[in-house]
C-alpha positions as CSV (number, residue, x, y, z in Angstrom):
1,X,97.2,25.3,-54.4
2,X,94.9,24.5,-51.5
3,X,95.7,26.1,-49.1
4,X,96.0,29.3,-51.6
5,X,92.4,29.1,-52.7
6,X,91.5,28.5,-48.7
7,X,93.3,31.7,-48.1
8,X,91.0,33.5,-50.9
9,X,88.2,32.4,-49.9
10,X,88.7,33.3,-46.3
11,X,89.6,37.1,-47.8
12,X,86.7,36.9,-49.4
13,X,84.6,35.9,-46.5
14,X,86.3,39.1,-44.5
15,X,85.6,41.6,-47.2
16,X,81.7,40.6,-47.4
17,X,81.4,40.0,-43.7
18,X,82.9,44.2,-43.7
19,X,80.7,45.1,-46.6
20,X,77.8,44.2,-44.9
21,X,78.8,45.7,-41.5
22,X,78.3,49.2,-43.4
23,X,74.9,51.1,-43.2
24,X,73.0,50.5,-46.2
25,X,72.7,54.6,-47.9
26,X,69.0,54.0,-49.3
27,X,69.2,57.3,-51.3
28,X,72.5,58.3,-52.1
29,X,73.8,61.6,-50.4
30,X,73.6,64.6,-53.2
31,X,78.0,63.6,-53.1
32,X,80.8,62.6,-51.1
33,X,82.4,59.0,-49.7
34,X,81.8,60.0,-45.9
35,X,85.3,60.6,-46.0
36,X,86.8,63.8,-43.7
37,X,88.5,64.7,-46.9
38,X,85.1,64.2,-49.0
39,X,82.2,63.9,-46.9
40,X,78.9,63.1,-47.7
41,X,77.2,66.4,-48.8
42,X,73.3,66.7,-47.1
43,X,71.0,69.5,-49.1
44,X,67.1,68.2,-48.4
45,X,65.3,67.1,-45.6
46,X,65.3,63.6,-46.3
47,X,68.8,63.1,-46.3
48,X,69.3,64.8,-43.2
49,X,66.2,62.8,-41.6
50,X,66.0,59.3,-43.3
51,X,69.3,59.0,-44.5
52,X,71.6,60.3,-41.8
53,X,69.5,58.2,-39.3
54,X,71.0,55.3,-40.7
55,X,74.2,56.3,-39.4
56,X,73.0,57.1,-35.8
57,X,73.6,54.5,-34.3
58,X,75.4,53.1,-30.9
59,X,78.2,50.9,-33.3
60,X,78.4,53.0,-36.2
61,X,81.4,55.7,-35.8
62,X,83.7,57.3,-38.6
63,X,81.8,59.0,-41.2
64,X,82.0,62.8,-41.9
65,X,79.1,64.6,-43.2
66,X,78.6,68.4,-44.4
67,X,75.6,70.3,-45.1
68,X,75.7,71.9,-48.7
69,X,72.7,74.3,-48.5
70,X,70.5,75.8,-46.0
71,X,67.6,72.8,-45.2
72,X,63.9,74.1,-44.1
73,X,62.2,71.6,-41.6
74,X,58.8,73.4,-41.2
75,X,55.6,71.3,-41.3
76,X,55.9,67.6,-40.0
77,X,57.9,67.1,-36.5
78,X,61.1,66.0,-36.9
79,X,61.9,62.3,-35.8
80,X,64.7,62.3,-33.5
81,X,68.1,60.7,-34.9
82,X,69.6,58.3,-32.2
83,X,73.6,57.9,-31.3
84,X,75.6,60.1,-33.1
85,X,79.3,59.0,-32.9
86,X,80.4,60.2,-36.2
87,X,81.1,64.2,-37.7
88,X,78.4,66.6,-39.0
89,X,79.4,69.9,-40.1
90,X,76.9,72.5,-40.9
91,X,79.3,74.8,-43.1
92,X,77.6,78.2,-41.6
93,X,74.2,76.7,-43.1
94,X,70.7,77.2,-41.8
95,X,68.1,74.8,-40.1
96,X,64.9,76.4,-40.0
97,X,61.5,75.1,-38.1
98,X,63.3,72.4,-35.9
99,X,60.2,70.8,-33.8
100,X,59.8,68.4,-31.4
101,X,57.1,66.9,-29.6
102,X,57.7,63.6,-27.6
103,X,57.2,62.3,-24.2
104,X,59.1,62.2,-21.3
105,X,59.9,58.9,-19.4
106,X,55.9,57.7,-18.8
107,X,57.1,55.3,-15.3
108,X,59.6,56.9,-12.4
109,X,62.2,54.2,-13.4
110,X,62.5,55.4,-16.9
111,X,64.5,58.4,-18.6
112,X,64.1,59.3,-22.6
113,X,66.6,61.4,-24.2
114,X,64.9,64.1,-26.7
115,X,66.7,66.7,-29.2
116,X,68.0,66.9,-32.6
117,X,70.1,64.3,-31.6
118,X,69.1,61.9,-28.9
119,X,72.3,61.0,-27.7
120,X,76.0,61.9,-28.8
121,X,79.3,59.9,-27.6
122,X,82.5,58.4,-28.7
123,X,84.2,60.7,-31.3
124,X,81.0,62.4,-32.2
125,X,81.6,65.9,-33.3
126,X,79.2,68.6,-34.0
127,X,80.1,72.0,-35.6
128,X,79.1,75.3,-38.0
129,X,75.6,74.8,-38.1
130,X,72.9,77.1,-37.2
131,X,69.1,76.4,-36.2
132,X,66.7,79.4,-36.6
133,X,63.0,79.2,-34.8
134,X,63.3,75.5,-33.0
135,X,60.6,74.5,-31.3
136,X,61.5,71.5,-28.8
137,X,58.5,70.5,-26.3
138,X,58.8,67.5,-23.9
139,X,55.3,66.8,-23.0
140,X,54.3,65.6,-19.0
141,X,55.3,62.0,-17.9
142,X,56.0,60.5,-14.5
143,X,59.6,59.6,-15.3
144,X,62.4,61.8,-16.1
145,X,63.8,63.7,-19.3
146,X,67.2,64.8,-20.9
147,X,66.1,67.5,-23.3
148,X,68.9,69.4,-25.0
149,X,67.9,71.8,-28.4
150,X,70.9,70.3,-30.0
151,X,71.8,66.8,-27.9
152,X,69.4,65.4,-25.2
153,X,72.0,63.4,-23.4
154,X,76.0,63.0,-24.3
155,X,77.6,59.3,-22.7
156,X,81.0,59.9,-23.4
157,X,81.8,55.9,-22.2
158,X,84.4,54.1,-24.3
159,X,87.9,53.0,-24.7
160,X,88.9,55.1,-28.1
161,X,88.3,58.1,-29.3
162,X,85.7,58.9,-26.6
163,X,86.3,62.4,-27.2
164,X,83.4,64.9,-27.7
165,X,83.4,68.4,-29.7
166,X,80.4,70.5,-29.8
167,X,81.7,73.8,-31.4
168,X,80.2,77.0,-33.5
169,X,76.3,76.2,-33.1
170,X,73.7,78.6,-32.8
171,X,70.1,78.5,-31.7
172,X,68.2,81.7,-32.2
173,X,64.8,82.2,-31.2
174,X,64.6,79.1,-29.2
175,X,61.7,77.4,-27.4
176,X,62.4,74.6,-25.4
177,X,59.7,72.9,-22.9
178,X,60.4,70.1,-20.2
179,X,57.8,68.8,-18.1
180,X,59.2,65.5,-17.1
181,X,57.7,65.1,-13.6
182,X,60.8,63.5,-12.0
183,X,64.3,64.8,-13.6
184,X,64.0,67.3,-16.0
185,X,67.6,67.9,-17.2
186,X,67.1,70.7,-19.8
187,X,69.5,72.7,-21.8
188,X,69.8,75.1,-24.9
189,X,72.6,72.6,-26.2
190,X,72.9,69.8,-24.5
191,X,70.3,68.5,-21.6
192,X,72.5,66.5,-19.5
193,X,76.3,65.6,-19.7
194,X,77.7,62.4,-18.1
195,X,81.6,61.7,-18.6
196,X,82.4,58.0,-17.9
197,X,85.6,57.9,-19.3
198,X,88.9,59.8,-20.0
199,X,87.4,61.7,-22.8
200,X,87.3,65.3,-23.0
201,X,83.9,66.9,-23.7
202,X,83.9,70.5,-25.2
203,X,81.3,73.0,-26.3
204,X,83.3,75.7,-27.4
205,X,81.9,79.2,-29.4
206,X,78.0,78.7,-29.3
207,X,75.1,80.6,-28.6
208,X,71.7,80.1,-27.1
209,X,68.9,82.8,-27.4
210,X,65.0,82.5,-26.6
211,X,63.4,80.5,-23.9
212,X,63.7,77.4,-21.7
213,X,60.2,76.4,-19.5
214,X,58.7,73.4,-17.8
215,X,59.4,71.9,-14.6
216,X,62.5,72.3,-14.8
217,X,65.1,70.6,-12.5
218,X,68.1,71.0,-13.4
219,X,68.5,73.5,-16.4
220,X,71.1,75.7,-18.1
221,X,71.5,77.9,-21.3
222,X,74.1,75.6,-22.6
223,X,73.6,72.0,-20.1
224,X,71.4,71.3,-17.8
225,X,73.8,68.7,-15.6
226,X,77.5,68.2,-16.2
227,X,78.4,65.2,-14.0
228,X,81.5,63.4,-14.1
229,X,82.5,60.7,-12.1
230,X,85.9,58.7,-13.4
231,X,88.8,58.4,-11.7
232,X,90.8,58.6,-15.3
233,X,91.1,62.1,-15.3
234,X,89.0,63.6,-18.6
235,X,87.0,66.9,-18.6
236,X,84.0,68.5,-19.7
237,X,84.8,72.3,-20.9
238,X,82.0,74.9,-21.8
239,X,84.0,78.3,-23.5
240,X,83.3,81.3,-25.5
241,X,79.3,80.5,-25.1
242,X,77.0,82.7,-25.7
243,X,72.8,82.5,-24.2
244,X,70.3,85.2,-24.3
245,X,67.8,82.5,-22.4
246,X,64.8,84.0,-19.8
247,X,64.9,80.1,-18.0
248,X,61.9,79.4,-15.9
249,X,60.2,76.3,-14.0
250,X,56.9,75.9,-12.9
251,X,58.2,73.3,-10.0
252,X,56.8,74.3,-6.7
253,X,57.4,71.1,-4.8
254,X,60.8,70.4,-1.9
255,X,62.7,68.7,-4.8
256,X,65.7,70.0,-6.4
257,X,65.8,73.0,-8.5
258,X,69.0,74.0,-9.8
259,X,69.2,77.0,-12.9
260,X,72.0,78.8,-14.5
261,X,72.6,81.0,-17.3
262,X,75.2,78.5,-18.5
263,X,74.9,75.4,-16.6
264,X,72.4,73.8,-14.0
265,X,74.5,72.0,-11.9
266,X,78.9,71.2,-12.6
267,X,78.7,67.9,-10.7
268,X,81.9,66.0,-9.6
269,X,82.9,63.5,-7.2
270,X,86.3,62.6,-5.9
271,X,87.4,60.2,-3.1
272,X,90.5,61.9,-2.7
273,X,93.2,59.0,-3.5
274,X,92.0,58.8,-7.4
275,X,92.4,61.8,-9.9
276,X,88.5,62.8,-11.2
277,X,87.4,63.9,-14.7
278,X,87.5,68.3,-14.7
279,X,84.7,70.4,-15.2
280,X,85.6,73.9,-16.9
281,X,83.4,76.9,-17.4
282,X,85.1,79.9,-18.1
283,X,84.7,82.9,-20.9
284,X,80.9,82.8,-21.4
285,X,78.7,85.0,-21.5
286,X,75.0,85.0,-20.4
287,X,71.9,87.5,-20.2
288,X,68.4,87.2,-20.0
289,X,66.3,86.4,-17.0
290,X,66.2,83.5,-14.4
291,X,63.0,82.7,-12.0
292,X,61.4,79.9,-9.6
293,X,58.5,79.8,-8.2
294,X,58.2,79.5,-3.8
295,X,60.8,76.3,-3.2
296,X,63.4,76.3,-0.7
297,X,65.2,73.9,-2.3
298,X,65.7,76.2,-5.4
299,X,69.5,77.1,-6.3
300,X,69.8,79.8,-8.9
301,X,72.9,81.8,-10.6
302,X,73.9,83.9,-13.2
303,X,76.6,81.4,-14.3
304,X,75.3,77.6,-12.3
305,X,72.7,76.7,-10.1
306,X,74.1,74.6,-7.8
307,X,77.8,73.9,-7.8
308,X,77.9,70.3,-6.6
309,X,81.6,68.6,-5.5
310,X,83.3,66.5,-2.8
311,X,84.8,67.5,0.3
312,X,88.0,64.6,-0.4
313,X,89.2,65.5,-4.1
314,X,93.0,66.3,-3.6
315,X,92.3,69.1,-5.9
316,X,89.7,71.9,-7.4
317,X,87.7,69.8,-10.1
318,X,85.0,72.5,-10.7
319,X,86.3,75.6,-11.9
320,X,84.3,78.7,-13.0
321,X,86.2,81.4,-14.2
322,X,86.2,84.3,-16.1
323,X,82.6,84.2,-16.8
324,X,80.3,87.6,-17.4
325,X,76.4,87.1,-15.9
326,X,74.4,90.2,-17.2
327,X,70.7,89.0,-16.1
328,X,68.7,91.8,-15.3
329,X,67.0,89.6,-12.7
330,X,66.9,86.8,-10.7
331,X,64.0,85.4,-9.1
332,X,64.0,82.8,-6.6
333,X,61.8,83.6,-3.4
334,X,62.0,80.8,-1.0
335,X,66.0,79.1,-2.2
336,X,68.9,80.5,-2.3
337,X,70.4,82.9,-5.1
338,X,73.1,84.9,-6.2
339,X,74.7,86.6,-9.2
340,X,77.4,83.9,-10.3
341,X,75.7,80.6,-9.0
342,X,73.5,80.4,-6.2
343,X,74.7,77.7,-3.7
344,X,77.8,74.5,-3.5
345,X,77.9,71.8,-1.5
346,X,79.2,71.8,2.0
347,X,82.8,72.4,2.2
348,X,83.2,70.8,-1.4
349,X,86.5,72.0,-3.3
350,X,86.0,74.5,-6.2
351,X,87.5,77.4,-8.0
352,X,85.2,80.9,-8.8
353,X,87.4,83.4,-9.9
354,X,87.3,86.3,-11.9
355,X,83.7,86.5,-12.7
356,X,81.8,89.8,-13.5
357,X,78.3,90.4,-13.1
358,X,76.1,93.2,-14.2
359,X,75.9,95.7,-11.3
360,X,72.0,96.6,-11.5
361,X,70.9,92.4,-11.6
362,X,68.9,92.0,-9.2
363,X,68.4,88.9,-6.7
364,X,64.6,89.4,-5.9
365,X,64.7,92.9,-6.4
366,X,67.5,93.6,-4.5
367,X,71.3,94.5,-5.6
368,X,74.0,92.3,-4.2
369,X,76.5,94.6,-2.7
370,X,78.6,91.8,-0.6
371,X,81.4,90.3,-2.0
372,X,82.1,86.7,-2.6
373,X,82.7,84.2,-5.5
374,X,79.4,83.3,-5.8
375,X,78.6,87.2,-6.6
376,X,81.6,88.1,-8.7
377,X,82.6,91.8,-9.5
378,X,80.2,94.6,-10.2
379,X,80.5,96.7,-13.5
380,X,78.0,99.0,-14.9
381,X,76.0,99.0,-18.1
382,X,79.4,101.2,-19.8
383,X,82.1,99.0,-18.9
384,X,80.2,96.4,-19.8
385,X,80.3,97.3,-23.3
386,X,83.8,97.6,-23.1
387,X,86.2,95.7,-24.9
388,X,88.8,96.0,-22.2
389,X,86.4,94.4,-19.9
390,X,86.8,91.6,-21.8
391,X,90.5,91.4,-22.8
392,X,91.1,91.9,-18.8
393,X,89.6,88.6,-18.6
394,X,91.5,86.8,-21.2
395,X,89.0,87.1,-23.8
396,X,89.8,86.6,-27.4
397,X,88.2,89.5,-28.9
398,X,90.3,89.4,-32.1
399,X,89.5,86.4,-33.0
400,X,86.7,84.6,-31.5
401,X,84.9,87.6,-30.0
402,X,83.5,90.8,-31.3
403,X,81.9,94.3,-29.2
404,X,80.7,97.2,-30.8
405,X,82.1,99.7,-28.1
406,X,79.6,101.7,-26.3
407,X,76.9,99.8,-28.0
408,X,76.7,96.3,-27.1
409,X,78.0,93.4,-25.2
410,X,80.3,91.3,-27.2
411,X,79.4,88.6,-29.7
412,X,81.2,85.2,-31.3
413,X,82.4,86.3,-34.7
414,X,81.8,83.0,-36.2
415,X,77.8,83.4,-35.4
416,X,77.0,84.3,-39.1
417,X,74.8,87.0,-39.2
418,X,74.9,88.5,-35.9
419,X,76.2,92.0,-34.4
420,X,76.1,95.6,-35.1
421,X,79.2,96.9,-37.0
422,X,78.5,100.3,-36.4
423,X,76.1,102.2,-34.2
424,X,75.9,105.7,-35.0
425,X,75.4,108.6,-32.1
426,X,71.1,108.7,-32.4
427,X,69.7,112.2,-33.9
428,X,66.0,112.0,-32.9
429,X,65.5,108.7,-32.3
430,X,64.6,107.9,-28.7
431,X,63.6,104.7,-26.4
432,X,62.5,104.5,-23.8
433,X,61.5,101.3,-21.3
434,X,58.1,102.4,-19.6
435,X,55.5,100.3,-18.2
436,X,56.9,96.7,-19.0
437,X,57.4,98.2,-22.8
438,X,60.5,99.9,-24.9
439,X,58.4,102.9,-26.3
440,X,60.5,104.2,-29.3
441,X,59.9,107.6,-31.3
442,X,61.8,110.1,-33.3
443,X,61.6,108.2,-36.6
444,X,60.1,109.2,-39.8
445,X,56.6,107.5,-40.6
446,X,56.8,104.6,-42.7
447,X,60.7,104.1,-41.6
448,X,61.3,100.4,-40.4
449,X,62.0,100.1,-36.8
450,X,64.2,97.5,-35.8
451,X,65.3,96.7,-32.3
452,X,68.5,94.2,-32.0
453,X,69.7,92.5,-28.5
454,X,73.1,92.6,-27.4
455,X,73.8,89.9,-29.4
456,X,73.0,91.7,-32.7
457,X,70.1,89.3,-32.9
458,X,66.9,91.3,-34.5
459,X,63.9,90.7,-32.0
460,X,61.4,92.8,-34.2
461,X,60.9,94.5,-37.8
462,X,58.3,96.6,-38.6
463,X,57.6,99.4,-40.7
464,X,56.3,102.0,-38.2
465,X,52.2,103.2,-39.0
466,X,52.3,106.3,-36.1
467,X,54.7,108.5,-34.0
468,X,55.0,105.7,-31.3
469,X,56.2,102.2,-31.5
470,X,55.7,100.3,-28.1
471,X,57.7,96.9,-28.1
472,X,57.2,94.3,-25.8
473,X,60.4,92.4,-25.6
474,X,61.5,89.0,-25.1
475,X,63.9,89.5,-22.0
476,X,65.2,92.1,-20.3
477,X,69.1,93.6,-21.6
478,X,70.9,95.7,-23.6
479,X,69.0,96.6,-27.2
480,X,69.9,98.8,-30.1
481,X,67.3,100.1,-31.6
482,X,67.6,101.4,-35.5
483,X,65.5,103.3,-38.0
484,X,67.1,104.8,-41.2
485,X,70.3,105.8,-40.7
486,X,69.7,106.2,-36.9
487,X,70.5,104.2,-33.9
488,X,69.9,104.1,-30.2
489,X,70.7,101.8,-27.5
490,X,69.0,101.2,-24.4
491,X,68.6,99.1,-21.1
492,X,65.5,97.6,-20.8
């Protein structure tokens, strides 16, 4: 009978000592168990911001969560959740007025990690959500920064379920600032990737549009550094992404620089005896513009910056394949520069294959006519509005992407809200890119003109007061204009 009663008591002890382990919900979710089969449903600010924080955190993993309504965040800056090791799924909702305004690292020793999330790792998966208008501004500091819209840094270090899935997120109208003074890792998802383990990292279907500034070092539409460095053999895969990003840094000094449309810099290290962690970047998409002020040690591309890997790795760790770069220019006066990435390391071991790039980008004002992987295959404004383009490729364009042929460059299909179904053959309506400006006419007074880039994304509404709309756009690309049942496209 003892013994019996020890044994309930020592159940008992367990039970509470696992009850109390849990994170303590302050204000119930609106419903759910945090179950994947009934998560905890989010539908107000302050359970997305209060409550949720509770579960970000470096030893809390497990919990699903869903969003059950669009949530607003305009007004008050949002405070930045911490680890995030557990599921949130948007369910195709909205988050408006994202901002953030923090520091960067204030000594040269120190590094802080800013964006919706501050960190993301073991098991943590992202997905279905979109964020409209996000402001995200990493004010000067001596030390260093990892500033990502979504994730400012992603430590994918663990022994279970390390695994990482970022995967139908959208930013649209996107400004992102990083003025760290020492590393200013910067991306429209994710600022810097490190892979310490065998997980696998994916970002898979999601789009960036707007712009990314600052002193940048190391930036990218979607990362800003992907660095892995394990001898376990994981990967980091970017797919299907999607940026409409003008990227730009103000850093003048002999210090790194390394932009891409996609990524910054795909870094990997091998030793040659021991099988290293992958990096993938194939089937994306990127547009916009890319510039750096005078710096010799600036590496620019359409795709990556800098492709960084080691001379000993028994095989091709870095692969970028399949990729489209359709920049209209990119600026970069005193590095080096091309249309797919700008530079790799010295005899390093890569793969750049199949890559197209828009046949009028130009590097400093000048079309690349050589060939070589680092400035992929030429196509014109047509083909690239093509869906054969694509399907050559190995694009999904049933069922992950979409193309209004003749009209625009493709688009995801899951981006709710976004494309053109149908253009129609313009009547009268004309534009026209003059002087810096898209002058549109041919339109009946009072008709709303509406201009759309290629990613179906409106850039401006207005109902038109004279014969004349001039538009000053937000990057240079391929735009459909419409106005009553008309619609035009142009290259701007």
């Amino acid at each position: 009978m003892k013994q019996n009663y020890f044994n309930l008591a020592r159940c008992a002890a367990a039970f509470l000592l696992t009850l109390f382990a849990l994170p303590a919900v302050a204000q119930e979710f609106s419903s759910g168990s945090g179950t994947a089969s009934d998560p905890y449903i989010i539908t107000n600010r302050t359970q997305l911001e209060t409550e949720l924080a509770t579960f970000a955190a470096a030893d809390i993993t497990g919990y699903y969560f869903k969003l059950g309504n669009d949530i607003d965040l305009s007004g008050a800056d949002w405070q930045i959740l911490d680890t995030w090791q557990c599921s949130l799924d948007g369910d195709g909702h909205k988050i408006t007025g994202l901002k953030i305004n923090k520091d960067a690292g204030q000594t040269s020793t120190t590094t802080q990690s800013r964006g919706f999330f501050s960190k993301a790792g073991r098991g943590a998966v992202i997905k279905n959500l979109i964020f409209e208008n996000a402001q995200v501004n990493i004010t000067d500091g001596a030390g260093s920064a990892n500033a990502g819209a979504l994730v400012g840094y992603i430590d994918a270090r663990g022994s279970v379920n390390s695994d990482v899935l970022i995967e139908n997120v959208h930013f649209k109208n996107l400004t992102l600032t990083n003025n760290a003074q020492k590393n200013a890792y910067t991306g429209g998802i994710v600022g810097n990737i490190r892979d310490f383990s065998a997980a696998s990292i994916t970002i898979n279907r999601c789009s960036v549009q707007g712009t990314i500034s600052g002193s940048l070092s190391f930036a990218g539409g979607i990362a800003g550094l992907v660095a892995d460095a394990t001898k376990v053999g994981g990967s980091t895969t970017i797919s299907n992404c999607s940026t409409d990003v003008d990227i730009t840094t103000t850093r003048t000094t002999e210090e790194l620089v390394y932009l891409g449309g996609i990524v910054g810099a795909p870094n990997q290290i091998g030793d040659g005896e021991n099988v290293y962690d992958q990096i993938i970047i194939e089937k994306n998409l990127a547009a916009g513009k890319i510039s750096a002020p005078i710096n010799k040690e600036a590496r620019l591309g359409g795709i990556a910056g800098f492709i960084l890997c080691t001379t000993y790795a028994s095989d091709n760790l870095v692969t970028l394949t399949n990729n489209v770069a359709a920049q209209t220019t990119i600026t970069n006066p005193d590095g080096r520069s091309h249309r797919i990435f700008g530079a790799h390391s010295a005899g390093g071991k890569y793969v750049a294959e199949n890559n197209l790039a828009y046949d009028n980008l130009l590097i400093n004002g000048v079309k690349e006519t050589a060939n070589g992987d680092s400035i992929g295959t030429s196509k014109t404004s047509a083909q690239l509005m093509q869906k054969a383009t694509y399907v050559a490729l190995g694009w999904d364009m049933d069922n992950v992407w979409d193309i209004t042929e003749g009209s625009t460059m493709p688009w995801l299909r899951d981006f709710s809200g976004t494309g053109i179904q149908a253009v129609a053959a313009a009547q009268t309506l004309k534009a026209v890119a003059a002087g810096g400006l898209l002058k549109i006419s041919g339109y009946a007074l009072g008709q709303t003109v509406t201009v759309y880039n290629a990613h179906g994304i409106p850039v401006y509404s207005r109902k038109a007061a004279g014969e004349t709309v001039s538009v000053k756009l937000p990057a240079h690309g391929v735009y459909i204009v419409s106005a009553g049942n008309q619609k035009a496209k142009v290259l701007f």
